[in-house]
N, C-alpha and C positions, 0 to 999 in steps of 0.2 A: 122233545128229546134233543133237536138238534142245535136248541136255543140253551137248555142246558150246558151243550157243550160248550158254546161258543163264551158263556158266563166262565164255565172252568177255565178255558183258555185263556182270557182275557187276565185271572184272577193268576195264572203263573206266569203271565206277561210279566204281570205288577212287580209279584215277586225275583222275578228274574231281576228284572231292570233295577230293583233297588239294592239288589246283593252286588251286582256290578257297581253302582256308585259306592256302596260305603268300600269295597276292594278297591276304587281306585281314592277314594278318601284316605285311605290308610297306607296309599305305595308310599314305599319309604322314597326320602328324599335323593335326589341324584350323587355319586359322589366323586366329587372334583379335586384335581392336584391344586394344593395351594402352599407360595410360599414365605417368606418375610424379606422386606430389605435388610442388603449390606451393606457393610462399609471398605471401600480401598482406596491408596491412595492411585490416582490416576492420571494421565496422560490426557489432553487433548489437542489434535491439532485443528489450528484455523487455518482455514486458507483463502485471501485474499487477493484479487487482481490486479494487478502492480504494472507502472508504467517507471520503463529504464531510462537514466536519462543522467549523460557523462556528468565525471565532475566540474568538469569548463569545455562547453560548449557557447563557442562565439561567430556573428558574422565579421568579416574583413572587407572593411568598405572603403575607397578610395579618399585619401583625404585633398589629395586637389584635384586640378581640372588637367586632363591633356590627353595624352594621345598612350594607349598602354602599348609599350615597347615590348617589354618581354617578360614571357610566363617561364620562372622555374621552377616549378612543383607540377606534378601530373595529379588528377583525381583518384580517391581511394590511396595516395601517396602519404608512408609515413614521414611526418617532416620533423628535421630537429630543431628543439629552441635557438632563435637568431639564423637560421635559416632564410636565405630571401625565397620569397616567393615570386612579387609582382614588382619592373617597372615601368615608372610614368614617364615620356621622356623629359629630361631633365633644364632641355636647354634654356627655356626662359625663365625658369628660375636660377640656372648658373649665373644669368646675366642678370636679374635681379639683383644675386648676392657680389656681382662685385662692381657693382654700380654704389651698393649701399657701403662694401668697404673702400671704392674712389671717396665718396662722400666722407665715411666716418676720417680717412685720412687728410682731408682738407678741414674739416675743423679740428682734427688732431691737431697741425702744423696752427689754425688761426688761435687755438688756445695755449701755443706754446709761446708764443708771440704777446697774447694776452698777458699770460703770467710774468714774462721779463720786464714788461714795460710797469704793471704792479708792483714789481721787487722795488722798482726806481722811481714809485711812487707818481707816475707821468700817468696812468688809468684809475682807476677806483675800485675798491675790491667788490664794489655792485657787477662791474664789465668782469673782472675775473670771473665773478660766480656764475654770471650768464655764460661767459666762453665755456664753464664745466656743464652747465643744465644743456645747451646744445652737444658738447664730444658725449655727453652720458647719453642722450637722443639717440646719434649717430649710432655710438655704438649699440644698442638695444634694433635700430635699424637692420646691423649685420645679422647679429643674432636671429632677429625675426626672418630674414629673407634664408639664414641659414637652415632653419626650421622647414621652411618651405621646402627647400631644395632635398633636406632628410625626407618629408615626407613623399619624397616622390620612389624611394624605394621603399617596400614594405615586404618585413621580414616576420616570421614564427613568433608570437608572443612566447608561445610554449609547445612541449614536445606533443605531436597530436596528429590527427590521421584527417587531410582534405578531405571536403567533399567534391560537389557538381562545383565545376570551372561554371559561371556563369555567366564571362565574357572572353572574347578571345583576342589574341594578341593583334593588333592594331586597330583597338574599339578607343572611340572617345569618350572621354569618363568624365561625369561630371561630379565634383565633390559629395561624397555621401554615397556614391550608387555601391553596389553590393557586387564583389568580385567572387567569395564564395563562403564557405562554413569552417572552422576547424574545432574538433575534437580532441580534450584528452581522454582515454576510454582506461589509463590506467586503473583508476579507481570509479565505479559506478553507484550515483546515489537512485536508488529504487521507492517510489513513491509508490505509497496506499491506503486506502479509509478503511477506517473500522467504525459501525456502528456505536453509539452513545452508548447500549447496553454492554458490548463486549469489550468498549474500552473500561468502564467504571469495571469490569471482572477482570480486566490485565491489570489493572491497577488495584484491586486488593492482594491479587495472587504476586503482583510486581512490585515490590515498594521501588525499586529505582527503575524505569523503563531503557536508560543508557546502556549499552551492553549485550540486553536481553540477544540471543542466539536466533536467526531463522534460515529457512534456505529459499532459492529461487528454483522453482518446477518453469522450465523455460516452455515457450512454445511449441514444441515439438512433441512435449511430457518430458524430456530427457531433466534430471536435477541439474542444476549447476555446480560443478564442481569445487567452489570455493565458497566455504561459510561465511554468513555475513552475520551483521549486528544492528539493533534497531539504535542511531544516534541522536535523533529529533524527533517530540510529537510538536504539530503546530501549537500555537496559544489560545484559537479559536473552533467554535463548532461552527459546520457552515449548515447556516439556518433551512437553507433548500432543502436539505437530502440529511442532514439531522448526522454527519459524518465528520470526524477527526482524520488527519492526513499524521502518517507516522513518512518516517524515511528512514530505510537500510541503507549503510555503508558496504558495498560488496571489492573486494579486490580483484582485480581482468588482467592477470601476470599473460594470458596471450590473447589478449583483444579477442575472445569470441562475444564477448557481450558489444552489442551497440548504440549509442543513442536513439531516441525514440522506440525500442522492443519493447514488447509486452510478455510479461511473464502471470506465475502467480506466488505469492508468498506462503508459503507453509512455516509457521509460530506455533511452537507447544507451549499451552498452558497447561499449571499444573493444576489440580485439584485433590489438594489431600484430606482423606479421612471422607472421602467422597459417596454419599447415598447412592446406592445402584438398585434396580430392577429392572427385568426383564420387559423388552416391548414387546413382547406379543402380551404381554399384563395389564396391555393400556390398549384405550379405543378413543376415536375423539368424535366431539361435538362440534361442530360449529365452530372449530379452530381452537377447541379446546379439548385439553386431555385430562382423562379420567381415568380409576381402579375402580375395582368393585374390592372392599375389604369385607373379611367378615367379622363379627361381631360376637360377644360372647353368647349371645344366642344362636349361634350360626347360620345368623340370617348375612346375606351380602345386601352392601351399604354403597350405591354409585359413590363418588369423593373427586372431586376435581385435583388436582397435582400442576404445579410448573418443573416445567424442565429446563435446566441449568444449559447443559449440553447432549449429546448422543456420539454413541458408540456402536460397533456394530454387533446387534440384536442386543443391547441395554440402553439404558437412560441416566444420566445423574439425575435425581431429584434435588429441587433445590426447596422445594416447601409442598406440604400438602399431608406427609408422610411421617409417622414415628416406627421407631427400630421393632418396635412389639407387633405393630400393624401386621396381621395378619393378610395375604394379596393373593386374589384368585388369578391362578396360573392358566386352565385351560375353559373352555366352554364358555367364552365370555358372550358369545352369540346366541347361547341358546338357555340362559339365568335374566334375571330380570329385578330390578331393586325392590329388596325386601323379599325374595324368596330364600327359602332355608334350603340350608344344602347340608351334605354330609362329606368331612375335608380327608384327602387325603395329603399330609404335610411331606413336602419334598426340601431339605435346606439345598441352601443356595449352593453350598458347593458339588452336591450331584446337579443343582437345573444349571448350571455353567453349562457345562461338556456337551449340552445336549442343545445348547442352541442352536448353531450353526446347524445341525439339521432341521428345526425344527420348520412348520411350512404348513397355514392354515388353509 
Protein backbone atom coordinates (compact mmCIF):
# COMPACT_ATOMS: atom_id res chain seq x y z
CA UNK A 1 0.00 0.00 0.00
CA UNK A 2 2.51 2.26 0.88
CA UNK A 3 4.63 1.60 -2.28
CA UNK A 4 1.37 2.38 -4.11
CA UNK A 5 1.53 5.52 -2.69
CA UNK A 6 4.82 6.59 -3.11
CA UNK A 7 4.12 5.51 -7.38
CA UNK A 8 1.02 8.09 -7.17
CA UNK A 9 3.04 10.70 -5.70
CA UNK A 10 5.86 10.37 -7.63
CA UNK A 11 3.27 10.37 -10.79
CA UNK A 12 1.85 14.16 -9.77
CA UNK A 13 5.44 15.16 -9.18
CA UNK A 14 5.80 14.47 -12.93
CA UNK A 15 2.79 16.24 -13.75
CA UNK A 16 3.19 19.07 -11.58
CA UNK A 17 6.68 19.94 -12.70
CA UNK A 18 5.62 19.68 -16.41
CA UNK A 19 2.62 22.09 -16.04
CA UNK A 20 5.15 24.56 -14.51
CA UNK A 21 7.53 24.47 -17.48
CA UNK A 22 5.13 24.68 -20.30
CA UNK A 23 3.55 27.99 -17.99
CA UNK A 24 6.81 29.33 -17.95
CA UNK A 25 7.31 28.41 -21.75
CA UNK A 26 4.45 30.50 -22.66
CA UNK A 27 5.13 33.84 -20.05
CA UNK A 28 4.69 36.44 -22.25
CA UNK A 29 7.68 38.30 -23.09
CA UNK A 30 9.00 41.32 -20.95
CA UNK A 31 7.69 44.72 -21.95
CA UNK A 32 10.23 47.45 -22.33
CA UNK A 33 10.18 51.42 -23.35
CA UNK A 34 11.69 51.93 -26.55
CA UNK A 35 12.49 54.71 -28.79
CA UNK A 36 13.78 56.07 -32.23
CA UNK A 37 16.64 58.51 -33.05
CA UNK A 38 16.19 62.19 -33.85
CA UNK A 39 17.38 64.81 -35.50
CA UNK A 40 18.41 68.62 -34.19
CA UNK A 41 20.54 71.07 -35.14
CA UNK A 42 23.04 71.30 -32.16
CA UNK A 43 25.58 73.03 -30.17
CA UNK A 44 28.84 71.49 -29.10
CA UNK A 45 31.42 72.86 -27.05
CA UNK A 46 35.22 71.69 -27.08
CA UNK A 47 37.35 72.52 -24.68
CA UNK A 48 40.81 72.78 -24.86
CA UNK A 49 44.01 73.63 -22.71
CA UNK A 50 45.54 76.69 -23.89
CA UNK A 51 48.83 78.25 -23.08
CA UNK A 52 48.75 82.37 -22.89
CA UNK A 53 51.48 83.99 -24.34
CA UNK A 54 51.76 88.23 -25.08
CA UNK A 55 51.85 89.35 -28.55
CA UNK A 56 55.79 90.54 -28.22
CA UNK A 57 57.41 89.16 -25.57
CA UNK A 58 61.19 89.84 -25.63
CA UNK A 59 64.67 89.65 -23.54
CA UNK A 60 66.68 93.12 -23.29
CA UNK A 61 70.29 92.22 -23.30
CA UNK A 62 73.15 94.52 -22.98
CA UNK A 63 74.70 95.27 -26.17
CA UNK A 64 78.25 96.35 -24.89
CA UNK A 65 80.54 95.71 -22.30
CA UNK A 66 80.83 98.09 -19.04
CA UNK A 67 79.78 99.07 -15.92
CA UNK A 68 75.52 99.48 -15.55
CA UNK A 69 75.15 102.99 -14.38
CA UNK A 70 71.63 103.49 -13.97
CA UNK A 71 68.17 101.54 -13.84
CA UNK A 72 65.07 103.65 -14.88
CA UNK A 73 62.29 101.20 -14.94
CA UNK A 74 61.26 99.35 -11.67
CA UNK A 75 59.84 95.56 -12.05
CA UNK A 76 56.13 94.83 -12.92
CA UNK A 77 56.56 98.74 -14.33
CA UNK A 78 54.53 99.75 -17.19
CA UNK A 79 56.85 101.35 -19.56
CA UNK A 80 56.37 103.48 -22.61
CA UNK A 81 57.77 103.03 -26.11
CA UNK A 82 61.27 104.93 -26.29
CA UNK A 83 61.28 104.92 -22.66
CA UNK A 84 65.05 104.53 -21.27
CA UNK A 85 65.43 101.95 -19.15
CA UNK A 86 69.15 100.74 -18.73
CA UNK A 87 72.51 102.79 -18.74
CA UNK A 88 75.98 101.50 -19.49
CA UNK A 89 78.48 104.08 -18.56
CA UNK A 90 79.21 105.84 -21.44
CA UNK A 91 82.61 107.19 -21.09
CA UNK A 92 84.98 105.11 -23.21
CA UNK A 93 82.94 105.02 -25.79
CA UNK A 94 82.55 108.98 -25.69
CA UNK A 95 86.18 108.87 -26.27
CA UNK A 96 86.08 106.35 -28.80
CA UNK A 97 83.53 108.58 -30.84
CA UNK A 98 85.76 111.52 -30.79
CA UNK A 99 88.89 110.14 -31.28
CA UNK A 100 87.20 108.70 -34.64
CA UNK A 101 85.72 112.33 -35.48
CA UNK A 102 89.68 113.94 -34.62
CA UNK A 103 90.48 111.34 -37.06
CA UNK A 104 87.69 111.64 -39.70
CA UNK A 105 88.52 115.49 -39.48
CA UNK A 106 92.25 115.15 -40.47
CA UNK A 107 91.57 113.25 -43.48
CA UNK A 108 88.77 115.61 -44.05
CA UNK A 109 91.36 118.51 -44.32
CA UNK A 110 94.22 115.79 -46.22
CA UNK A 111 91.33 115.28 -48.89
CA UNK A 112 90.63 118.84 -49.25
CA UNK A 113 94.26 119.47 -50.02
CA UNK A 114 94.18 116.35 -52.21
CA UNK A 115 91.42 117.64 -54.45
CA UNK A 116 93.00 121.32 -54.97
CA UNK A 117 96.20 120.11 -56.11
CA UNK A 118 94.04 117.52 -58.66
CA UNK A 119 92.05 120.66 -60.07
CA UNK A 120 95.85 121.91 -60.97
CA UNK A 121 96.49 118.76 -62.36
CA UNK A 122 100.01 118.59 -59.80
CA UNK A 123 98.21 114.71 -58.08
CA UNK A 124 96.48 112.20 -60.24
CA UNK A 125 92.89 111.41 -59.94
CA UNK A 126 94.12 107.78 -58.67
CA UNK A 127 95.55 109.95 -55.22
CA UNK A 128 92.12 111.95 -55.24
CA UNK A 129 90.07 108.75 -55.15
CA UNK A 130 92.30 107.32 -52.54
CA UNK A 131 92.00 110.70 -50.38
CA UNK A 132 87.95 109.88 -50.78
CA UNK A 133 88.01 105.76 -50.09
CA UNK A 134 90.12 106.96 -46.65
CA UNK A 135 87.44 110.36 -45.49
CA UNK A 136 84.60 107.71 -46.62
CA UNK A 137 86.61 105.11 -44.04
CA UNK A 138 86.96 107.82 -41.50
CA UNK A 139 83.63 108.83 -41.64
CA UNK A 140 81.93 105.17 -41.40
CA UNK A 141 84.64 105.09 -38.41
CA UNK A 142 82.41 107.99 -36.54
CA UNK A 143 79.37 106.46 -37.33
CA UNK A 144 80.47 103.09 -36.02
CA UNK A 145 81.83 104.38 -32.64
CA UNK A 146 78.54 106.55 -32.71
CA UNK A 147 76.65 103.36 -32.58
CA UNK A 148 78.54 102.18 -29.81
CA UNK A 149 78.10 104.97 -27.66
CA UNK A 150 73.92 104.69 -28.59
CA UNK A 151 74.01 101.39 -27.51
CA UNK A 152 75.13 102.19 -24.18
CA UNK A 153 71.62 103.61 -23.50
CA UNK A 154 68.81 101.23 -23.85
CA UNK A 155 65.45 102.27 -24.17
CA UNK A 156 61.53 100.44 -24.60
CA UNK A 157 61.22 98.93 -28.11
CA UNK A 158 57.55 99.12 -27.19
CA UNK A 159 54.79 99.93 -24.76
CA UNK A 160 55.01 96.74 -22.26
CA UNK A 161 55.03 95.84 -18.74
CA UNK A 162 59.00 94.72 -17.09
CA UNK A 163 59.73 91.89 -15.70
CA UNK A 164 62.40 90.50 -12.87
CA UNK A 165 65.48 93.22 -13.03
CA UNK A 166 68.12 90.69 -13.29
CA UNK A 167 70.94 92.88 -12.67
CA UNK A 168 71.42 95.62 -10.51
CA UNK A 169 72.83 99.07 -11.02
CA UNK A 170 76.53 98.86 -10.76
CA UNK A 171 76.87 95.26 -12.24
CA UNK A 172 79.48 94.65 -15.06
CA UNK A 173 77.93 93.55 -18.19
CA UNK A 174 79.36 91.71 -20.52
CA UNK A 175 77.84 92.03 -24.32
CA UNK A 176 74.73 89.80 -24.68
CA UNK A 177 74.09 89.14 -20.75
CA UNK A 178 70.28 89.45 -20.09
CA UNK A 179 69.12 92.68 -18.08
CA UNK A 180 65.56 91.52 -18.01
CA UNK A 181 61.90 90.51 -20.11
CA UNK A 182 59.46 93.09 -21.63
CA UNK A 183 55.86 92.47 -22.51
CA UNK A 184 53.21 93.75 -24.52
CA UNK A 185 49.93 91.99 -22.92
CA UNK A 186 47.86 94.58 -24.98
CA UNK A 187 46.81 91.97 -27.20
CA UNK A 188 47.29 87.99 -26.25
CA UNK A 189 47.93 85.18 -28.64
CA UNK A 190 46.50 81.80 -26.99
CA UNK A 191 47.97 78.54 -28.12
CA UNK A 192 46.31 75.00 -28.36
CA UNK A 193 46.06 71.32 -30.01
CA UNK A 194 43.28 69.68 -31.25
CA UNK A 195 43.18 66.26 -32.01
CA UNK A 196 43.55 64.92 -36.07
CA UNK A 197 39.95 63.81 -35.51
CA UNK A 198 38.37 66.95 -34.09
CA UNK A 199 40.30 69.13 -36.32
CA UNK A 200 39.06 67.28 -39.72
CA UNK A 201 35.24 67.87 -37.77
CA UNK A 202 36.09 71.80 -37.37
CA UNK A 203 36.92 71.72 -40.77
CA UNK A 204 33.95 70.23 -42.37
CA UNK A 205 31.50 72.16 -39.95
CA UNK A 206 34.25 75.42 -40.71
CA UNK A 207 35.06 76.07 -44.16
CA UNK A 208 37.23 79.22 -43.18
CA UNK A 209 38.77 78.54 -39.53
CA UNK A 210 39.92 82.65 -39.59
CA UNK A 211 37.43 84.34 -37.41
CA UNK A 212 35.87 81.33 -35.99
CA UNK A 213 34.50 82.85 -32.17
CA UNK A 214 35.93 81.08 -28.74
CA UNK A 215 36.36 82.13 -25.26
CA UNK A 216 39.00 81.62 -22.46
CA UNK A 217 37.74 79.74 -19.04
CA UNK A 218 40.84 81.31 -17.07
CA UNK A 219 42.39 79.42 -14.15
CA UNK A 220 40.56 80.20 -11.56
CA UNK A 221 37.04 78.97 -13.82
CA UNK A 222 36.17 82.68 -14.00
CA UNK A 223 35.40 83.20 -18.31
CA UNK A 224 37.52 85.86 -19.60
CA UNK A 225 35.72 88.78 -20.39
CA UNK A 226 36.73 89.69 -23.75
CA UNK A 227 35.88 87.42 -26.84
CA UNK A 228 38.54 86.12 -28.89
CA UNK A 229 39.07 84.53 -32.46
CA UNK A 230 40.80 81.60 -33.86
CA UNK A 231 43.65 83.52 -36.50
CA UNK A 232 46.20 80.58 -37.24
CA UNK A 233 46.13 76.80 -37.64
CA UNK A 234 49.97 75.55 -37.86
CA UNK A 235 50.77 73.76 -41.40
CA UNK A 236 51.89 70.64 -39.75
CA UNK A 237 50.62 67.65 -37.50
CA UNK A 238 53.14 66.87 -34.93
CA UNK A 239 53.79 63.37 -35.48
CA UNK A 240 54.35 62.53 -31.46
CA UNK A 241 51.06 63.29 -30.12
CA UNK A 242 49.09 63.03 -33.49
CA UNK A 243 48.06 67.21 -32.62
CA UNK A 244 47.52 70.47 -34.66
CA UNK A 245 48.26 73.82 -32.72
CA UNK A 246 45.41 76.52 -33.51
CA UNK A 247 46.05 80.28 -31.91
CA UNK A 248 43.40 82.77 -30.69
CA UNK A 249 43.76 86.32 -31.03
CA UNK A 250 42.21 87.69 -27.51
CA UNK A 251 42.26 91.55 -26.65
CA UNK A 252 43.78 92.53 -22.68
CA UNK A 253 42.18 96.40 -22.80
CA UNK A 254 43.35 96.02 -18.73
CA UNK A 255 46.32 93.55 -18.72
CA UNK A 256 44.54 90.84 -16.48
CA UNK A 257 45.86 88.40 -18.87
CA UNK A 258 49.65 87.38 -18.59
CA UNK A 259 52.38 85.90 -20.36
CA UNK A 260 52.97 82.44 -19.75
CA UNK A 261 49.05 81.60 -17.97
CA UNK A 262 47.23 78.78 -18.50
CA UNK A 263 43.78 78.85 -19.35
CA UNK A 264 41.19 76.57 -21.29
CA UNK A 265 39.64 77.26 -24.62
CA UNK A 266 35.92 76.75 -25.02
CA UNK A 267 34.86 76.53 -29.27
CA UNK A 268 31.26 75.77 -30.30
CA UNK A 269 31.02 73.54 -32.99
CA UNK A 270 28.10 73.39 -34.75
CA UNK A 271 26.33 70.15 -35.82
CA UNK A 272 23.34 70.60 -37.83
CA UNK A 273 20.49 68.10 -38.53
CA UNK A 274 22.39 66.18 -35.88
CA UNK A 275 21.35 62.13 -34.95
CA UNK A 276 20.66 62.12 -31.10
CA UNK A 277 19.93 59.36 -28.57
CA UNK A 278 19.63 58.98 -25.29
CA UNK A 279 22.84 57.48 -23.27
CA UNK A 280 21.36 55.60 -20.94
CA UNK A 281 20.40 53.58 -24.64
CA UNK A 282 23.96 52.73 -24.98
CA UNK A 283 26.39 50.15 -23.08
CA UNK A 284 29.92 49.70 -24.09
CA UNK A 285 32.24 46.85 -24.77
CA UNK A 286 35.77 46.98 -24.62
CA UNK A 287 35.73 50.73 -25.59
CA UNK A 288 33.22 50.32 -27.68
CA UNK A 289 29.38 51.44 -27.88
CA UNK A 290 26.54 49.68 -28.61
CA UNK A 291 22.13 49.63 -28.91
CA UNK A 292 20.28 46.88 -28.68
CA UNK A 293 17.61 47.75 -31.78
CA UNK A 294 14.56 45.84 -32.31
CA UNK A 295 13.73 44.18 -35.21
CA UNK A 296 10.59 43.48 -37.09
CA UNK A 297 10.37 40.40 -35.19
CA UNK A 298 10.69 42.08 -31.96
CA UNK A 299 13.58 40.33 -31.18
CA UNK A 300 16.61 42.93 -29.94
CA UNK A 301 19.67 43.07 -32.18
CA UNK A 302 23.17 44.23 -30.01
CA UNK A 303 24.65 46.97 -33.11
CA UNK A 304 27.73 48.59 -32.36
CA UNK A 305 27.24 52.78 -33.05
CA UNK A 306 30.27 55.68 -33.30
CA UNK A 307 29.84 58.57 -31.55
CA UNK A 308 30.34 62.00 -33.08
CA UNK A 309 30.22 63.99 -29.96
CA UNK A 310 28.20 63.99 -26.32
CA UNK A 311 25.88 65.99 -24.51
CA UNK A 312 24.41 65.88 -21.38
CA UNK A 313 22.39 62.52 -21.10
CA UNK A 314 22.45 62.29 -25.14
CA UNK A 315 24.93 61.20 -27.84
CA UNK A 316 25.29 62.47 -31.58
CA UNK A 317 25.58 59.46 -33.61
CA UNK A 318 27.66 59.68 -36.36
CA UNK A 319 27.10 56.15 -37.91
CA UNK A 320 25.70 52.87 -36.96
CA UNK A 321 22.12 54.23 -36.79
CA UNK A 322 18.97 54.77 -39.26
CA UNK A 323 15.94 57.22 -38.48
CA UNK A 324 13.43 54.10 -38.56
CA UNK A 325 15.91 52.02 -36.08
CA UNK A 326 13.78 51.16 -33.53
CA UNK A 327 16.24 51.56 -29.79
CA UNK A 328 15.67 50.02 -26.41
CA UNK A 329 15.36 52.56 -24.03
CA UNK A 330 15.19 50.87 -20.52
CA UNK A 331 16.35 47.11 -19.24
CA UNK A 332 19.45 47.12 -21.16
CA UNK A 333 20.93 44.86 -18.15
CA UNK A 334 18.52 42.56 -17.88
CA UNK A 335 17.62 41.56 -22.28
CA UNK A 336 20.13 39.77 -23.99
CA UNK A 337 20.69 39.58 -28.02
CA UNK A 338 18.24 37.78 -29.83
CA UNK A 339 15.58 37.72 -27.07
CA UNK A 340 12.01 39.04 -27.87
CA UNK A 341 10.51 41.44 -26.12
CA UNK A 342 7.28 43.31 -26.15
CA UNK A 343 7.93 47.36 -26.85
CA UNK A 344 6.40 49.96 -25.25
CA UNK A 345 7.22 53.11 -27.81
CA UNK A 346 8.01 56.48 -26.12
CA UNK A 347 8.91 59.42 -28.89
CA UNK A 348 11.69 61.31 -28.36
CA UNK A 349 9.95 64.40 -27.36
CA UNK A 350 8.21 62.99 -24.15
CA UNK A 351 12.02 60.66 -23.32
CA UNK A 352 13.66 64.41 -23.48
CA UNK A 353 12.16 65.89 -20.31
CA UNK A 354 12.80 63.01 -18.48
CA UNK A 355 16.33 62.52 -18.76
CA UNK A 356 17.78 64.64 -16.42
CA UNK A 357 16.10 62.45 -13.89
CA UNK A 358 16.71 59.68 -15.05
CA UNK A 359 19.41 57.31 -12.71
CA UNK A 360 20.09 53.53 -13.27
Amino acid sequence: MIKQNLIVLGLLGSLLSACHQEEAHEEAPPKLEVTTPWHKDTMITKEYVCQIHAIQHIELRALERGYLQDVFAGEGQVIKQGQPMFKIMPNVYQVDLLKAQAEAKTVQIEYENTKALAEKNIVSQNELALGKAKLDKANAEVQLAQTHLNFTNINAPFTGIMDHLLVRKGSLLDEGDLLTTLSDNSRMWVYFNVPEAEYLDFKIHQKNEKGVPVKLRMANGALFDQAGAIETVEADFDNKTGNIEFRADFPNPHSLLRHGETGTILLDVPYPNAMLIPQKATFEVLDKTFVYVVNKDKKIEQRMIQIAAELPHLFIVKSGLKDTDTVLLEGLRRVKNGQKIDTDYKAPEKVVPELELYAE
